[in-house]
C-alpha positions as CSV (number, residue, x, y, z in Angstrom):
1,X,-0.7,-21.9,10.0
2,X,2.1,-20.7,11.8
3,X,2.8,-21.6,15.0
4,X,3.8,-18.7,17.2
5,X,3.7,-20.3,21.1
6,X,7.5,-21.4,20.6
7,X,8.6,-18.7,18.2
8,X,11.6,-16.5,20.0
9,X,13.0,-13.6,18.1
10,X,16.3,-14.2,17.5
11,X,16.6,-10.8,16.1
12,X,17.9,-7.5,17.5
13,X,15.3,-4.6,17.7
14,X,17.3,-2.5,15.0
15,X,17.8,-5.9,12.5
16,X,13.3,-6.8,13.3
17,X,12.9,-3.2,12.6
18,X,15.0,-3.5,9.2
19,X,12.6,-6.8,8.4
20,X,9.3,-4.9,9.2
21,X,10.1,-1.6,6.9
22,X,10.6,-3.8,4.1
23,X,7.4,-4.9,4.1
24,X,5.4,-3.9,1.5
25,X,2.4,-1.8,1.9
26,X,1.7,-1.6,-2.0
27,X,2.5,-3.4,-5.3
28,X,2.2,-6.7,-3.1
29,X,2.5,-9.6,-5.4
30,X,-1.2,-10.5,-4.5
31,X,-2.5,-7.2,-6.0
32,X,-0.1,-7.6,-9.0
33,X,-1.5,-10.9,-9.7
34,X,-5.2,-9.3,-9.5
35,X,-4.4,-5.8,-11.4
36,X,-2.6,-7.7,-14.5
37,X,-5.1,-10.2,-14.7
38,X,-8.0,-7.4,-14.6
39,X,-6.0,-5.4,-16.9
40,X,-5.7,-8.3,-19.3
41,X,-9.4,-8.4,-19.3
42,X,-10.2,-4.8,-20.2
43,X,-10.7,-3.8,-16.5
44,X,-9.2,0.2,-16.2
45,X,-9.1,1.0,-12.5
46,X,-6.9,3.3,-10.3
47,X,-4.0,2.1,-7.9
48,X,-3.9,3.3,-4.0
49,X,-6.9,5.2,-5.1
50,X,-6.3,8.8,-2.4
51,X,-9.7,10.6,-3.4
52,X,-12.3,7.9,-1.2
53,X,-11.6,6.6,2.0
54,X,-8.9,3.4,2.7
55,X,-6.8,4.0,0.0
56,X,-8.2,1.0,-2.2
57,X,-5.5,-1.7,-3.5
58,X,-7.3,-1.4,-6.6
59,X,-11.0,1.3,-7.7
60,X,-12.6,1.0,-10.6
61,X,-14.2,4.5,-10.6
62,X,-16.2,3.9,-13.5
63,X,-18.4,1.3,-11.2
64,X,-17.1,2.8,-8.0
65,X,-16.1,-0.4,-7.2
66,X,-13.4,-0.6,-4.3
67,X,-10.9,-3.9,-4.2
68,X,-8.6,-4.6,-1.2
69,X,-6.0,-7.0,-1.2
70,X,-5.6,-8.2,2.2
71,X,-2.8,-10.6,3.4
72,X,-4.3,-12.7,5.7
73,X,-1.7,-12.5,8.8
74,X,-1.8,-8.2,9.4
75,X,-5.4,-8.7,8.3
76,X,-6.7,-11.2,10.8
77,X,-7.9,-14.0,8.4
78,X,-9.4,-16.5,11.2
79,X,-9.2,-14.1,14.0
80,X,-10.7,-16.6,16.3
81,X,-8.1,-18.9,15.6
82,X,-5.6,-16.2,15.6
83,X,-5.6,-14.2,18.4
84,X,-5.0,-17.0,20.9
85,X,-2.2,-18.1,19.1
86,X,-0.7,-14.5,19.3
87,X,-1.6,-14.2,23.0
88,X,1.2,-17.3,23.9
89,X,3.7,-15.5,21.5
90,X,6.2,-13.6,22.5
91,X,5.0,-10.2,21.3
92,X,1.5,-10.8,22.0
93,X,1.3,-6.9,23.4
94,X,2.1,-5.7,20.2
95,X,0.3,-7.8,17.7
96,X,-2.5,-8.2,19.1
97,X,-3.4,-4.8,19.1
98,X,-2.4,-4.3,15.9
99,X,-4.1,-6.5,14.2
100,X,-7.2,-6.1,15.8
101,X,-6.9,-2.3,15.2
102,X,-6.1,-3.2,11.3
103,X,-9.5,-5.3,11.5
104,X,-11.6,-2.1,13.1
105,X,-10.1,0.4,10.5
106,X,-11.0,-2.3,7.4
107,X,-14.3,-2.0,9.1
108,X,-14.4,1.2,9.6
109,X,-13.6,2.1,5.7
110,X,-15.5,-0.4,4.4
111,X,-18.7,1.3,6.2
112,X,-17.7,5.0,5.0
113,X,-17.1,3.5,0.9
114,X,-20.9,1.9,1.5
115,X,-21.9,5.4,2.5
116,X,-20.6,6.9,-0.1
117,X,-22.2,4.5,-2.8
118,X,-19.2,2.2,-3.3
119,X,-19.0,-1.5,-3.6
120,X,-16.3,-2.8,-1.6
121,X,-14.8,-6.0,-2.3
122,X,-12.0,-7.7,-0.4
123,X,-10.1,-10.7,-1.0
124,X,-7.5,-12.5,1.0
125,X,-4.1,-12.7,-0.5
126,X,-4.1,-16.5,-0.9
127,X,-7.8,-16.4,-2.5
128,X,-6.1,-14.7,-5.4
129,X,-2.7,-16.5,-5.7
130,X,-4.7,-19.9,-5.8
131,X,-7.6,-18.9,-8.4
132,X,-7.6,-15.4,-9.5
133,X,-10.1,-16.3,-12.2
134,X,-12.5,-16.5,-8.8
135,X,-11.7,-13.1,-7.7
136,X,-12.8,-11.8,-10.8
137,X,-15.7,-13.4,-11.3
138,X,-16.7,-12.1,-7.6
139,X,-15.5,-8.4,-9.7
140,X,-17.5,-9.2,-13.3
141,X,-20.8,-9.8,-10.7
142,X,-20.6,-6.6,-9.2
143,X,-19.9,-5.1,-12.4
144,X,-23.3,-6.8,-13.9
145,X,-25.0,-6.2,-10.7
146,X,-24.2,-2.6,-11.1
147,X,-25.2,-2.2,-14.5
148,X,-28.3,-3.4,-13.7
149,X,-29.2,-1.4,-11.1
150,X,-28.5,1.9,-13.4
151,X,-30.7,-0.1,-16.5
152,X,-33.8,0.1,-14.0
């Protein structure tokens, strides 16, 4: 984990801002690694899927089936952990409230897809660049799970 207490920005605002815009909000190596690897198994989904709510990394419609790719750091993987860190940083105003607000909107979405009969599945970028093959099996379970249901 990294350690933010000592971390100054040695950065002007307009070179931090350059940085930040050219992170990626889509086609993120994790959900590359997670679409070709479905593809390669005869998954067909949608990419930044507009028509349901949160924009889904990945949706396979045919299951309605939603997949988010989250990276663990603007997601707040081990929030507990986390936020304290942040808090001795030196922009703690900034990302502490952003994150947190990233962490009520996943919430939020993940509550109106459940509403709207959708699975919703999220992994955390590291899950799938260390074992992918475990990501999908979490995806070829809902899939069975789903099949079932409509069977009955």
């Amino acid at each position: 984990m990294i350690d933010f207490t000592d971390m100054a920005d040695n950065l002007t605002k307009e070179q931090r801002h350059k940085n930040m815009s050219h992170i990626k909000s889509k086609d993120t190596s994790i959900e590359l690694k997670l679409r070709k690897e479905l593809w390669r198994r005869g998954y067909r989904y949608r990419k930044n899927y507009k028509k349901i709510p949160g924009k889904p990394d990945i949706a396979i419609t045919k299951y309605k089936i939603a997949v988010f790719c989250d990276s663990e750091f603007f997601h707040g993987k081990d929030w507990e952990v986390l936020k304290p860190r942040l808090q001795k940083g030196v922009h703690a105003e900034y990302w502490v409230p952003k994150i947190q607000r990233n962490r009520e909107r996943d919430d939020e979405v993940n509550k109106k897809l459940l509403f709207l009969g959708w699975t919703v599945i999220r992994f955390w970028g590291k899950d799938i660049m260390e074992n992918v093959d475990e990501c999908i099996r979490v995806i070829d379970e809902a899939v069975f799970d789903i099949k079932t249901f409509w069977d009955e």
